[in-house]
C-alpha positions in Angstrom: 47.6 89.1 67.3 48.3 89.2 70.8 50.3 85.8 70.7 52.2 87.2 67.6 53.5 90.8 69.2 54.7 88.6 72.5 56.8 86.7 70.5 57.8 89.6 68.6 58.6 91.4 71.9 60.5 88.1 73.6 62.9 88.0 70.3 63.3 92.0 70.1 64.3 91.8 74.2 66.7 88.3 73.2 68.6 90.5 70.3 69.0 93.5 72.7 70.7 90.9 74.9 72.7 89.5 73.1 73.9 92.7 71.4 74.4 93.9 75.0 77.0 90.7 75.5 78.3 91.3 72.8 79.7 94.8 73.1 80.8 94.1 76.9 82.9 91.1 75.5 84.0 93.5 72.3 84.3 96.7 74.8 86.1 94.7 78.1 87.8 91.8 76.4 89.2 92.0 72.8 91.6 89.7 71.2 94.5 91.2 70.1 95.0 91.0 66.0 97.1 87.7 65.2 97.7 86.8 69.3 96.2 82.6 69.7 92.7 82.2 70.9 92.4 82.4 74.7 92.1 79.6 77.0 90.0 80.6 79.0 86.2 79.0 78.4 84.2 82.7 78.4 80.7 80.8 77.6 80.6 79.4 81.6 81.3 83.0 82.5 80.1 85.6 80.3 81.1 88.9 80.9 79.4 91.5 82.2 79.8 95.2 83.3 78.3 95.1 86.8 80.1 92.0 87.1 83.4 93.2 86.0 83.2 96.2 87.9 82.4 94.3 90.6 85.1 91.7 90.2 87.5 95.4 90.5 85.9 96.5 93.7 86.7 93.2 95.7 90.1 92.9 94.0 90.8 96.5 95.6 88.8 95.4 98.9 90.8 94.0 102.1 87.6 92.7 103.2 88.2 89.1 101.2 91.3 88.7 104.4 91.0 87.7 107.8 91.4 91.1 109.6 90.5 93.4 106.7 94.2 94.3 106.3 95.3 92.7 103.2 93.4 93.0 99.6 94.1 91.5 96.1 96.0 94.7 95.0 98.6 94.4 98.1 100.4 92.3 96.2 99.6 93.1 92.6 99.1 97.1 92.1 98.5 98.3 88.3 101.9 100.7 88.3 104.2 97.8 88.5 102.5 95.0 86.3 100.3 94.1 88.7 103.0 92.3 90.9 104.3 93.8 94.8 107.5 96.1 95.1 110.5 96.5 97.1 110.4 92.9 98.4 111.6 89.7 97.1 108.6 87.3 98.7 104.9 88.6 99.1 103.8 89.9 102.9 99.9 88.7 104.3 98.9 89.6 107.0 99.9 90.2 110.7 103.3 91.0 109.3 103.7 87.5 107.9 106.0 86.8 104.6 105.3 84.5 101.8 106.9 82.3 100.2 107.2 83.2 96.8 107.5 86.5 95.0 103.8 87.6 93.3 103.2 86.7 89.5 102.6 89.9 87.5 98.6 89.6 86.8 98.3 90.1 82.4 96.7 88.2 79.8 95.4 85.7 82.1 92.9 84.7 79.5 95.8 82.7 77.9 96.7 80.6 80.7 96.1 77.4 81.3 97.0 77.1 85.1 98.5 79.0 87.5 100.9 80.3 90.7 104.8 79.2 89.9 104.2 75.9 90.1 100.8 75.3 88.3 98.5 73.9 92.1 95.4 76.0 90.3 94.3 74.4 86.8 91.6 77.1 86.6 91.1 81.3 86.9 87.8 80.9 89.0 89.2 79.4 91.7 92.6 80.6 91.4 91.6 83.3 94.0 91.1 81.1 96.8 95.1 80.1 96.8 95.8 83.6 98.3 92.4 83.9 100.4 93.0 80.6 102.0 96.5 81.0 102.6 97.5 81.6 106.2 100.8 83.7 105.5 98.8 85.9 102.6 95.1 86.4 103.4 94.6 84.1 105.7 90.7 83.5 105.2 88.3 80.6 103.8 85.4 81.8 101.5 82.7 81.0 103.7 83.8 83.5 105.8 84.1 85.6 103.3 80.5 85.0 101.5 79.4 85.9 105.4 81.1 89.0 105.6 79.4 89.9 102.0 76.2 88.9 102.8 76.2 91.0 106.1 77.7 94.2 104.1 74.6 96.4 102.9 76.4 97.6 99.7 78.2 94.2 98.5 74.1 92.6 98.4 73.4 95.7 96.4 75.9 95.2 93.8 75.7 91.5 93.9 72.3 91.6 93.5 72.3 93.9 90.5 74.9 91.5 88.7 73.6 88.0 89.6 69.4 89.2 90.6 69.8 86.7 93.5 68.7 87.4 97.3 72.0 86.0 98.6 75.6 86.1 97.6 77.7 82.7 96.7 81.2 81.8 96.9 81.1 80.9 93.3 79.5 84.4 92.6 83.0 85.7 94.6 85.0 84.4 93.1 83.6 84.4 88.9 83.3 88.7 89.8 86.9 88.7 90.6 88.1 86.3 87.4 86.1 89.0 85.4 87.8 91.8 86.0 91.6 89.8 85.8 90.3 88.6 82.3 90.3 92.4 81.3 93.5 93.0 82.2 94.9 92.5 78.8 98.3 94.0 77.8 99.0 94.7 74.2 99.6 98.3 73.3 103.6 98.3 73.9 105.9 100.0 71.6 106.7 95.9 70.5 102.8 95.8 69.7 103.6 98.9 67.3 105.9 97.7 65.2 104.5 94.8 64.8 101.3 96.7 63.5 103.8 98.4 61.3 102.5 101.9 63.3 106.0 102.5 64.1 109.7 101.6 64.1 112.7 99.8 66.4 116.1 102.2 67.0 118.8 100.2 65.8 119.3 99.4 69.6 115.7 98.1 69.9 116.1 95.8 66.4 119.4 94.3 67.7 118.1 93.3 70.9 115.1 91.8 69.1 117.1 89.5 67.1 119.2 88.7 70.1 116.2 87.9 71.9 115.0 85.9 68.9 117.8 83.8 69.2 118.6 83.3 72.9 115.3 83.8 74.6 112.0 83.1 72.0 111.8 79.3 72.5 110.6 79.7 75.9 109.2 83.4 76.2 107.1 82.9 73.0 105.8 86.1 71.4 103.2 87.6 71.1 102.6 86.6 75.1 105.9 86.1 75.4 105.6 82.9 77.1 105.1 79.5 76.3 103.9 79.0 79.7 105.3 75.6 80.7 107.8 74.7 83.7 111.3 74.4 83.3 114.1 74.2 85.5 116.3 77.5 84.2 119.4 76.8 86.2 118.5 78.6 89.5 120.8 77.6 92.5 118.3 76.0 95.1 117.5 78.6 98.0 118.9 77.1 101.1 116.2 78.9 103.3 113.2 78.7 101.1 114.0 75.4 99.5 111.3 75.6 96.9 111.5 73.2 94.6 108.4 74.4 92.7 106.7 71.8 90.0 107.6 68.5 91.7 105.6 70.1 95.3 102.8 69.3 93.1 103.4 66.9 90.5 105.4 64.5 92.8 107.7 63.8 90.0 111.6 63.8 90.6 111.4 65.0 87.2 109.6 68.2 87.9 112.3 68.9 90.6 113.2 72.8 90.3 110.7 73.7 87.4 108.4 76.9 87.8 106.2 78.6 85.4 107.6 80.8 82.5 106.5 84.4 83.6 105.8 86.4 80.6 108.3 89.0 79.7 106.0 91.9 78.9 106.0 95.2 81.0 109.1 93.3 82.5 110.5 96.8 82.9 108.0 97.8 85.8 107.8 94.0 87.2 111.0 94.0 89.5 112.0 91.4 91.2 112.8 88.8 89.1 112.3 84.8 89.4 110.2 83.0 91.5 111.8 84.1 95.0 112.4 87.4 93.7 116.1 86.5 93.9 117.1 89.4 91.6 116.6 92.8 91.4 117.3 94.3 88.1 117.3 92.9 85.0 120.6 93.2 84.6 121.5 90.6 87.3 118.9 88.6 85.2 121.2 88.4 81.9 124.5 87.8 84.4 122.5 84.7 85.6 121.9 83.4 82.0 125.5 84.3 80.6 127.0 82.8 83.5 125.2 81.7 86.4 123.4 78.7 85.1 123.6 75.8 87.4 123.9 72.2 85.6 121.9 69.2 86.9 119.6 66.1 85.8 116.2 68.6 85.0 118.0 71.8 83.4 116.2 73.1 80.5 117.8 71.7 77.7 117.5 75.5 76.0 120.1 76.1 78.8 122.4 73.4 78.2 124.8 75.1 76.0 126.0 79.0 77.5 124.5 82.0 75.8 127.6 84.6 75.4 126.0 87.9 75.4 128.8 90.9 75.2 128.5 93.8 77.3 126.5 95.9 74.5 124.9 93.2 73.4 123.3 93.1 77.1 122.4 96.7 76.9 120.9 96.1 73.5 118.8 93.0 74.9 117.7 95.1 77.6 116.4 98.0 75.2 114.6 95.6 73.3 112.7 94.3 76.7 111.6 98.0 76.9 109.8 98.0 74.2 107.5 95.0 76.2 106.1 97.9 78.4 103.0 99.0 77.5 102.2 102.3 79.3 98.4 102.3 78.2 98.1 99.1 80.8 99.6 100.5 83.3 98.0 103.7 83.8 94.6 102.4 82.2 91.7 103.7 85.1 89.7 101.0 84.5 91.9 98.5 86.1 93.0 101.1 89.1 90.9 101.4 92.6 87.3 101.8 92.0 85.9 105.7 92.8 
Protein backbone atom coordinates (compact mmCIF):
# COMPACT_ATOMS: atom_id res chain seq x y z
CA UNK A 1 0.00 0.00 0.00
CA UNK A 2 2.58 2.14 1.04
CA UNK A 3 4.69 1.48 -2.27
CA UNK A 4 1.47 2.10 -4.26
CA UNK A 5 0.47 5.78 -2.83
CA UNK A 6 4.41 6.79 -3.40
CA UNK A 7 4.03 6.12 -6.77
CA UNK A 8 0.81 7.64 -6.80
CA UNK A 9 2.28 10.77 -5.15
CA UNK A 10 5.64 10.81 -7.56
CA UNK A 11 3.16 10.82 -10.76
CA UNK A 12 0.53 13.33 -9.19
CA UNK A 13 3.89 15.82 -8.31
CA UNK A 14 5.36 14.88 -12.28
CA UNK A 15 1.70 16.07 -13.87
CA UNK A 16 1.65 19.23 -11.61
CA UNK A 17 5.05 19.83 -13.24
CA UNK A 18 4.60 19.49 -16.29
CA UNK A 19 1.24 21.37 -16.19
CA UNK A 20 3.36 24.06 -14.46
CA UNK A 21 5.76 24.10 -17.87
CA UNK A 22 3.27 24.11 -19.72
CA UNK A 23 1.31 27.24 -18.75
CA UNK A 24 4.82 29.27 -18.37
CA UNK A 25 5.57 28.30 -22.07
CA UNK A 26 1.58 28.92 -23.09
CA UNK A 27 1.52 32.19 -20.64
CA UNK A 28 5.40 33.72 -21.63
CA UNK A 29 5.89 32.34 -25.07
CA UNK A 30 2.99 31.72 -27.54
CA UNK A 31 3.22 31.18 -31.10
CA UNK A 32 1.45 33.46 -32.98
CA UNK A 33 -1.69 31.78 -35.23
CA UNK A 34 -0.15 30.87 -38.81
CA UNK A 35 3.59 32.55 -38.00
CA UNK A 36 6.53 29.27 -38.82
CA UNK A 37 7.68 27.31 -35.97
CA UNK A 38 10.46 28.98 -33.99
CA UNK A 39 14.09 28.20 -34.19
CA UNK A 40 14.91 28.30 -31.30
CA UNK A 41 15.41 24.63 -29.47
CA UNK A 42 13.13 25.47 -26.08
CA UNK A 43 13.60 21.66 -24.86
CA UNK A 44 17.64 22.68 -23.78
CA UNK A 45 16.09 25.62 -22.06
CA UNK A 46 12.72 25.34 -20.75
CA UNK A 47 11.12 28.28 -19.54
CA UNK A 48 10.51 29.28 -16.49
CA UNK A 49 9.04 32.25 -14.40
CA UNK A 50 11.79 32.81 -11.88
CA UNK A 51 14.06 32.32 -14.66
CA UNK A 52 12.44 34.76 -17.02
CA UNK A 53 12.09 37.24 -14.55
CA UNK A 54 15.27 36.82 -13.72
CA UNK A 55 16.72 36.87 -17.27
CA UNK A 56 14.63 40.78 -17.13
CA UNK A 57 16.44 41.88 -13.98
CA UNK A 58 20.00 41.41 -15.43
CA UNK A 59 18.99 42.62 -18.86
CA UNK A 60 17.97 46.02 -16.83
CA UNK A 61 21.25 45.53 -14.52
CA UNK A 62 24.62 47.54 -15.37
CA UNK A 63 26.29 45.16 -13.20
CA UNK A 64 26.91 42.54 -16.34
CA UNK A 65 29.71 45.80 -17.54
CA UNK A 66 33.02 46.58 -16.39
CA UNK A 67 32.25 49.70 -14.20
CA UNK A 68 28.56 49.13 -13.55
CA UNK A 69 27.72 51.91 -16.08
CA UNK A 70 26.31 50.20 -19.01
CA UNK A 71 23.29 47.52 -18.94
CA UNK A 72 21.51 45.42 -21.67
CA UNK A 73 18.76 48.04 -21.92
CA UNK A 74 21.28 51.01 -22.73
CA UNK A 75 21.20 50.05 -25.98
CA UNK A 76 17.92 48.38 -26.48
CA UNK A 77 15.01 50.20 -24.25
CA UNK A 78 11.31 48.76 -24.82
CA UNK A 79 9.76 52.41 -26.18
CA UNK A 80 11.79 52.31 -29.21
CA UNK A 81 11.78 48.50 -30.32
CA UNK A 82 14.19 47.58 -28.12
CA UNK A 83 17.03 49.39 -30.18
CA UNK A 84 19.22 52.84 -28.73
CA UNK A 85 18.09 56.51 -29.86
CA UNK A 86 19.37 59.67 -31.10
CA UNK A 87 22.67 58.10 -32.28
CA UNK A 88 23.62 56.31 -35.32
CA UNK A 89 26.37 53.71 -33.67
CA UNK A 90 25.83 52.24 -29.95
CA UNK A 91 27.96 53.98 -26.92
CA UNK A 92 29.76 51.41 -24.06
CA UNK A 93 31.31 52.52 -21.67
CA UNK A 94 33.85 55.24 -20.57
CA UNK A 95 32.25 57.34 -23.26
CA UNK A 96 33.36 54.84 -26.05
CA UNK A 97 31.22 54.39 -29.46
CA UNK A 98 30.49 51.35 -31.24
CA UNK A 99 30.65 50.38 -34.27
CA UNK A 100 27.42 49.45 -35.49
CA UNK A 101 23.93 50.77 -34.72
CA UNK A 102 21.89 48.19 -32.13
CA UNK A 103 19.53 45.57 -33.73
CA UNK A 104 16.00 46.10 -32.51
CA UNK A 105 15.49 42.99 -29.92
CA UNK A 106 11.79 41.00 -31.35
CA UNK A 107 10.89 37.60 -32.14
CA UNK A 108 14.29 36.37 -31.49
CA UNK A 109 12.87 32.87 -31.18
CA UNK A 110 12.85 32.86 -35.09
CA UNK A 111 16.41 33.51 -35.61
CA UNK A 112 18.79 31.51 -36.59
CA UNK A 113 21.99 33.73 -35.82
CA UNK A 114 22.71 36.94 -34.99
CA UNK A 115 24.37 40.77 -34.78
CA UNK A 116 24.54 42.27 -38.60
CA UNK A 117 26.71 40.06 -39.75
CA UNK A 118 25.64 36.63 -38.25
CA UNK A 119 29.47 36.06 -35.65
CA UNK A 120 26.71 34.40 -32.97
CA UNK A 121 24.99 31.14 -34.46
CA UNK A 122 23.07 30.89 -31.12
CA UNK A 123 20.67 33.16 -28.44
CA UNK A 124 22.49 31.68 -25.28
CA UNK A 125 25.54 33.00 -25.97
CA UNK A 126 24.68 35.78 -28.03
CA UNK A 127 25.03 37.98 -24.87
CA UNK A 128 28.56 37.61 -24.40
CA UNK A 129 29.20 39.68 -27.88
CA UNK A 130 28.18 42.90 -26.10
CA UNK A 131 29.58 41.78 -22.44
CA UNK A 132 32.91 41.04 -23.92
CA UNK A 133 33.19 43.82 -26.03
CA UNK A 134 35.63 46.46 -25.05
CA UNK A 135 33.84 49.55 -26.71
CA UNK A 136 30.22 48.21 -25.32
CA UNK A 137 30.37 46.47 -21.96
CA UNK A 138 33.68 45.84 -21.72
CA UNK A 139 33.62 42.71 -19.38
CA UNK A 140 34.25 38.74 -19.62
CA UNK A 141 31.73 36.47 -17.84
CA UNK A 142 33.92 35.25 -15.24
CA UNK A 143 33.97 38.34 -13.93
CA UNK A 144 30.69 38.73 -14.13
CA UNK A 145 29.66 35.11 -12.45
CA UNK A 146 32.10 36.75 -9.52
CA UNK A 147 30.32 39.80 -9.19
CA UNK A 148 26.96 37.56 -8.98
CA UNK A 149 28.12 35.19 -6.72
CA UNK A 150 29.39 37.96 -4.25
CA UNK A 151 25.88 39.92 -4.57
CA UNK A 152 23.51 38.70 -1.66
CA UNK A 153 20.33 39.07 -3.81
CA UNK A 154 21.46 37.68 -7.36
CA UNK A 155 22.41 33.96 -5.06
CA UNK A 156 18.91 34.40 -3.85
CA UNK A 157 17.18 34.51 -7.08
CA UNK A 158 19.60 32.31 -8.71
CA UNK A 159 19.19 29.96 -6.32
CA UNK A 160 15.39 29.84 -6.41
CA UNK A 161 15.47 29.38 -10.34
CA UNK A 162 18.39 26.85 -10.70
CA UNK A 163 18.41 25.26 -6.58
CA UNK A 164 22.21 25.45 -6.92
CA UNK A 165 24.72 26.76 -4.14
CA UNK A 166 26.63 28.75 -6.83
CA UNK A 167 25.87 30.69 -9.87
CA UNK A 168 27.31 29.69 -13.50
CA UNK A 169 28.06 31.55 -16.63
CA UNK A 170 25.83 29.32 -18.46
CA UNK A 171 23.02 29.97 -15.80
CA UNK A 172 23.80 34.00 -16.89
CA UNK A 173 23.57 33.84 -19.71
CA UNK A 174 20.21 30.98 -20.44
CA UNK A 175 18.26 33.79 -17.63
CA UNK A 176 18.88 36.52 -19.97
CA UNK A 177 17.89 34.34 -23.46
CA UNK A 178 14.60 33.70 -21.39
CA UNK A 179 13.38 36.75 -21.07
CA UNK A 180 14.57 38.00 -24.96
CA UNK A 181 12.58 34.77 -26.05
CA UNK A 182 9.34 36.60 -24.61
CA UNK A 183 9.80 39.50 -26.33
CA UNK A 184 7.44 38.47 -29.02
CA UNK A 185 5.73 41.20 -31.22
CA UNK A 186 2.52 40.41 -32.95
CA UNK A 187 -0.48 42.52 -31.97
CA UNK A 188 0.06 45.36 -34.67
CA UNK A 189 -2.72 46.85 -36.50
CA UNK A 190 -0.99 44.43 -39.66
CA UNK A 191 -1.62 41.40 -37.11
CA UNK A 192 -5.41 42.68 -37.13
CA UNK A 193 -6.26 42.55 -40.35
CA UNK A 194 -4.85 39.73 -40.95
CA UNK A 195 -7.08 38.11 -38.13
CA UNK A 196 -9.84 39.80 -40.07
CA UNK A 197 -10.48 41.88 -36.44
CA UNK A 198 -10.13 44.97 -38.45
CA UNK A 199 -9.57 46.87 -41.72
CA UNK A 200 -6.58 48.83 -43.86
CA UNK A 201 -7.59 52.68 -45.02
CA UNK A 202 -7.23 52.74 -48.59
CA UNK A 203 -3.77 54.46 -47.70
CA UNK A 204 -2.77 51.37 -45.54
CA UNK A 205 -4.05 48.70 -48.48
CA UNK A 206 -2.05 50.59 -51.15
CA UNK A 207 1.03 50.59 -49.42
CA UNK A 208 0.55 46.94 -48.60
CA UNK A 209 0.45 45.97 -52.20
CA UNK A 210 3.30 48.27 -52.86
CA UNK A 211 5.13 46.62 -50.27
CA UNK A 212 4.10 43.24 -51.70
CA UNK A 213 5.68 44.03 -54.74
CA UNK A 214 8.82 45.99 -54.03
CA UNK A 215 9.84 44.82 -50.54
CA UNK A 216 8.20 41.04 -49.57
CA UNK A 217 10.93 38.90 -51.08
CA UNK A 218 13.34 39.93 -48.62
CA UNK A 219 11.24 41.28 -45.49
CA UNK A 220 9.04 38.12 -45.53
CA UNK A 221 5.76 38.48 -43.54
CA UNK A 222 4.56 37.52 -41.02
CA UNK A 223 8.31 38.33 -39.35
CA UNK A 224 8.87 40.41 -41.96
CA UNK A 225 12.23 39.13 -42.65
CA UNK A 226 13.78 36.38 -44.39
CA UNK A 227 16.72 36.87 -42.27
CA UNK A 228 19.60 36.19 -44.63
CA UNK A 229 22.48 38.78 -45.75
CA UNK A 230 22.47 40.65 -48.65
CA UNK A 231 24.33 43.44 -49.90
CA UNK A 232 21.27 46.21 -50.52
CA UNK A 233 23.29 48.80 -52.36
CA UNK A 234 24.72 50.83 -49.39
CA UNK A 235 27.80 53.10 -50.32
CA UNK A 236 30.73 51.77 -48.17
CA UNK A 237 31.38 54.02 -45.04
CA UNK A 238 34.78 55.53 -45.54
CA UNK A 239 35.34 55.84 -41.67
CA UNK A 240 33.65 52.71 -40.46
CA UNK A 241 34.53 50.57 -43.41
CA UNK A 242 32.34 47.72 -42.40
CA UNK A 243 32.05 45.33 -44.70
CA UNK A 244 29.78 43.12 -42.52
CA UNK A 245 29.25 39.20 -43.80
CA UNK A 246 32.63 38.66 -45.40
CA UNK A 247 34.46 39.95 -41.58
CA UNK A 248 33.17 36.57 -40.75
CA UNK A 249 32.72 34.38 -43.52
CA UNK A 250 35.96 35.35 -45.26
CA UNK A 251 34.29 35.18 -48.51
CA UNK A 252 34.76 38.03 -51.25
CA UNK A 253 31.35 36.97 -51.90
CA UNK A 254 29.91 38.08 -48.63
CA UNK A 255 31.57 41.48 -49.14
CA UNK A 256 28.92 44.26 -48.03
CA UNK A 257 26.05 41.81 -46.85
CA UNK A 258 24.36 42.33 -43.29
CA UNK A 259 21.41 40.76 -41.83
CA UNK A 260 17.83 41.70 -42.99
CA UNK A 261 16.40 43.55 -39.86
CA UNK A 262 12.74 42.93 -39.54
CA UNK A 263 10.52 45.70 -40.54
CA UNK A 264 7.97 45.49 -37.61
CA UNK A 265 7.60 48.48 -35.03
CA UNK A 266 9.98 50.07 -37.73
CA UNK A 267 8.15 53.22 -36.87
CA UNK A 268 9.71 53.49 -33.25
CA UNK A 269 13.21 51.83 -34.44
CA UNK A 270 15.01 54.97 -35.85
CA UNK A 271 17.99 54.89 -37.20
CA UNK A 272 18.03 52.89 -40.00
CA UNK A 273 20.76 50.34 -41.57
CA UNK A 274 23.52 48.84 -40.00
CA UNK A 275 25.48 52.18 -39.16
CA UNK A 276 22.44 53.99 -38.53
CA UNK A 277 23.21 55.98 -41.69
CA UNK A 278 19.59 57.26 -41.99
CA UNK A 279 17.31 58.81 -39.90
CA UNK A 280 13.84 58.64 -41.13
CA UNK A 281 12.26 56.43 -43.09
CA UNK A 282 11.86 58.56 -45.63
CA UNK A 283 15.57 58.83 -46.43
CA UNK A 284 15.15 55.02 -46.36
CA UNK A 285 12.70 54.84 -49.58
CA UNK A 286 15.08 57.86 -51.36
CA UNK A 287 17.94 55.24 -50.90
CA UNK A 288 15.98 52.39 -52.58
CA UNK A 289 14.34 54.71 -55.46
CA UNK A 290 17.50 56.10 -56.13
CA UNK A 291 20.50 55.63 -54.12
CA UNK A 292 21.36 52.05 -54.80
CA UNK A 293 24.93 51.50 -55.57
CA UNK A 294 25.80 48.72 -58.33
CA UNK A 295 28.66 46.24 -57.81
CA UNK A 296 29.74 42.38 -58.10
CA UNK A 297 27.44 41.28 -54.56
CA UNK A 298 24.27 43.64 -54.98
CA UNK A 299 21.12 41.81 -54.22
CA UNK A 300 19.80 40.80 -57.30
CA UNK A 301 16.21 42.07 -55.86
CA UNK A 302 17.96 45.41 -56.33
CA UNK A 303 19.25 45.08 -59.63
CA UNK A 304 16.50 46.65 -61.51
CA UNK A 305 15.28 50.43 -59.84
CA UNK A 306 12.06 50.38 -57.85
CA UNK A 307 10.16 53.78 -59.07
CA UNK A 308 8.04 54.69 -56.24
CA UNK A 309 6.06 58.25 -56.82
CA UNK A 310 5.89 60.73 -54.23
CA UNK A 311 2.37 59.37 -52.87
CA UNK A 312 3.21 56.21 -53.55
CA UNK A 313 6.07 56.81 -50.75
CA UNK A 314 3.72 58.22 -48.37
CA UNK A 315 1.36 55.28 -48.97
CA UNK A 316 4.34 52.70 -48.39
CA UNK A 317 5.17 54.49 -45.35
CA UNK A 318 1.40 54.25 -43.88
CA UNK A 319 1.46 50.81 -44.56
CA UNK A 320 4.89 50.34 -42.32
CA UNK A 321 2.70 51.90 -39.58
CA UNK A 322 0.59 49.42 -39.41
CA UNK A 323 4.03 47.08 -38.34
CA UNK A 324 3.91 48.93 -34.90
CA UNK A 325 2.40 47.10 -32.35
CA UNK A 326 1.78 49.44 -29.33
CA UNK A 327 0.85 46.32 -26.97
CA UNK A 328 4.92 45.47 -27.19
CA UNK A 329 5.96 48.43 -26.61
CA UNK A 330 4.36 49.54 -23.58
CA UNK A 331 3.91 45.75 -22.34
CA UNK A 332 5.29 45.99 -18.25
CA UNK A 333 6.45 42.82 -18.41
CA UNK A 334 9.36 43.50 -20.70
CA UNK A 335 10.04 47.19 -18.90
CA UNK A 336 12.62 47.57 -15.74
CA UNK A 337 11.82 45.20 -13.03
CA UNK A 338 9.99 46.97 -9.69
Amino acid sequence: MDSTFQKISIIFFLLVLLTAFVWVEETAFKIPDNWPKPKYDFTKNPLSENKIELGRILFYDPILSKDSSISCSSCHLQYTAFTHMDHALSHGIGDSMGTRNAPALMNLAWHSNFMWDGAINHLDVQSLAPISHPDEMGENIVSVVYKLNRNKKYRHLFAASYHLSSITGEQVLKSISQFMLTLVSSHSKYDSVMRKQSLFTNQEKNGYALFQKNCSSCHTEPLFSNFQFVNNGLALDPDLRDYGRMKISGDAKDSLKFKIPSLRNIEFSSPYMHDGRFKTLNQVLNHYTKGIQKNNTLAKELETPIILSANEKVDLIAFLITLTDRQFLFNPAYGFPK
